[in-house]
C-alpha positions in Angstrom: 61.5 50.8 17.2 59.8 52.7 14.5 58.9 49.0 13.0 56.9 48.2 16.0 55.5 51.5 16.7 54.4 51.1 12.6 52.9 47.6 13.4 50.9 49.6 16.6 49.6 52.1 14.8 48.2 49.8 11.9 46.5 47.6 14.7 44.9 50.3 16.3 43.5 51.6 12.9 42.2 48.1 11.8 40.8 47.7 14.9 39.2 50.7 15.5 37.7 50.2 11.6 36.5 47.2 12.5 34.7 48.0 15.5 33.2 51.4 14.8 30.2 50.0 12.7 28.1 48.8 16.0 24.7 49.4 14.6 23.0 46.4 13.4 21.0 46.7 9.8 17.2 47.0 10.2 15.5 44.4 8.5 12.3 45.4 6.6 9.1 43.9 8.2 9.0 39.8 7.0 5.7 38.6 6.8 6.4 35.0 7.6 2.9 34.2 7.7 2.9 34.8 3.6 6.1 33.5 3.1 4.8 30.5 4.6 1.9 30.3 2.7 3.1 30.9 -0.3 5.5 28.0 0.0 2.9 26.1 0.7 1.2 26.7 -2.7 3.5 24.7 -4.5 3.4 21.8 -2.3 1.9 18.4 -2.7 -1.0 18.1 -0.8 -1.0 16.1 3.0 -3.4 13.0 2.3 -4.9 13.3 5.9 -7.6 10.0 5.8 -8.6 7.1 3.1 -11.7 5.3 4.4 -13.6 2.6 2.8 -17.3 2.3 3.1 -20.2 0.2 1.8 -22.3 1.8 -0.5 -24.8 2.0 2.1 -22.2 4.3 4.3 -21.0 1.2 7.0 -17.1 2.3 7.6 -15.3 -1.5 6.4 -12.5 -1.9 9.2 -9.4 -3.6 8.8 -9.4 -7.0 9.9 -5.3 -8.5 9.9 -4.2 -5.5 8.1 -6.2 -6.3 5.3 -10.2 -4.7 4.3 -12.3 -7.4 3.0 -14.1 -5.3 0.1 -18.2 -5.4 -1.0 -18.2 -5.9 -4.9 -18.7 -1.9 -4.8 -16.8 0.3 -2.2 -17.0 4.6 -1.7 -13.7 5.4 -1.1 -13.6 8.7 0.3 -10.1 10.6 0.8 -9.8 13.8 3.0 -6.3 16.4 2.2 -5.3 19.1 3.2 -3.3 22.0 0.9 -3.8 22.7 -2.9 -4.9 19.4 -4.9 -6.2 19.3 -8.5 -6.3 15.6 -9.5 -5.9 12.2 -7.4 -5.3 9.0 -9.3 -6.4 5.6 -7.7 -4.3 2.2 -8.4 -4.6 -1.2 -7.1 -1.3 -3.9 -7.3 -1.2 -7.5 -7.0 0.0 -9.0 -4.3 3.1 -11.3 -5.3 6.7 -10.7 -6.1 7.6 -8.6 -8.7 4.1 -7.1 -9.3 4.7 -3.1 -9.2 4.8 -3.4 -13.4 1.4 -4.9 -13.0 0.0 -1.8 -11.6 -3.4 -0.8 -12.9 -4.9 3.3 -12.9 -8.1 2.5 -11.0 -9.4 6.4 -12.4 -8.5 9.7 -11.8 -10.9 12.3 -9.3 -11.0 15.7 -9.0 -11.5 16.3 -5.1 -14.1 19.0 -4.0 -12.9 21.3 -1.2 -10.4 18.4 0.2 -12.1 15.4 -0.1 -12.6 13.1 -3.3 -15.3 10.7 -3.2 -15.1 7.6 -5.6 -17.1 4.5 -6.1 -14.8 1.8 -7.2 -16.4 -1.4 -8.7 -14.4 -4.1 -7.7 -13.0 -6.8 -10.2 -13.4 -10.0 -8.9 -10.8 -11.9 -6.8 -9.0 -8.6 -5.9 -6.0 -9.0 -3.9 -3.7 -6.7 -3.7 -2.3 -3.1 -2.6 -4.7 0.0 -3.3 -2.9 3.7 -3.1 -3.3 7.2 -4.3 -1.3 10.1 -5.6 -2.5 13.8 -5.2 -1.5 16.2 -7.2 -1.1 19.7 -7.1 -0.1 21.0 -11.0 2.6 18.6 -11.3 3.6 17.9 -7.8 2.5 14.8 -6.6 2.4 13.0 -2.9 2.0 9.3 -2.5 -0.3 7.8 0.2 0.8 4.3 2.3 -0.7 1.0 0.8 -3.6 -0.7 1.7 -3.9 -4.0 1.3 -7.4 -5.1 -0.2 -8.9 -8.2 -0.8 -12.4 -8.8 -2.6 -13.9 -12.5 -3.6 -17.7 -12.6 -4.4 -19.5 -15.2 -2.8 -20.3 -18.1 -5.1 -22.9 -20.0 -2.6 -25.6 -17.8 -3.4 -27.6 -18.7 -6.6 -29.3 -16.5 -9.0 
């Protein structure tokens, strides 16, 4: 008897331990907002838009899912976030090309948009991306394939 009136008593007193600590901790205020923010900072940048223009400003279109390039092109890109450095490339079409890869140039954007004009090599076919970069963070944009052959019927 004194065994289970033992094994009571302890109960009670773990229980009642247990349960007397209702109050819940206050949290200091959390500025989320900044938290947010500052998370933010150390991400790549969002590449929002990569249009291809004439020289003269005509928007070229995609036709096939493919943009039949002028011998010069502005290539204009729009972010959004931190970004210090975007680098250009262009890839052959074909299999087993990615080694073939060629650094079209590197632009520093001006508040989020980077404007480049890329003179084309001739009989360009292949896939054209970027990567922006914030410090060494970097975010790659989709492919887009490009194609460019200068006409030969004209003559000088």
């Amino acid at each position: 008897m004194k065994k289970i009136l033992l094994i009571i008593i302890l109960f009670m007193l773990i229980s009642g331990t247990a349960c007397s600590n209702t109050s819940i901790p206050e949290q200091d205020n959390i500025d989320y907002q900044q938290m947010y923010e500052a998370v933010m900072k150390d991400q790549a940048p969002l590449i929002k838009d990569i249009t291809f223009k004439t020289i003269d400003g005509k928007v070229i279109e995609e036709e096939a899912n493919w943009f039949t390039l002028e011998k010069q092109v502005r290539i204009i890109v729009t972010l959004e976030g931190d970004c210090q450095q975007i680098e250009l490339f262009v890839t052959p079409t074909g299999t087993e090309t990615y080694k073939l890869q060629k650094l079209i140039d590197e632009v520093t954007p001006n508040q989020n948009v980077a404007e480049y004009i890329w003179e084309v090599p001739d009989y360009t076919m292949g896939h054209f991306n970027i990567i922006a970069y914030n410090r060494d963070v970097g975010r790659r944009s989709d492919y887009y394939n490009v194609y460019y052959e200068p006409d030969t019927t004209q003559q000088p």
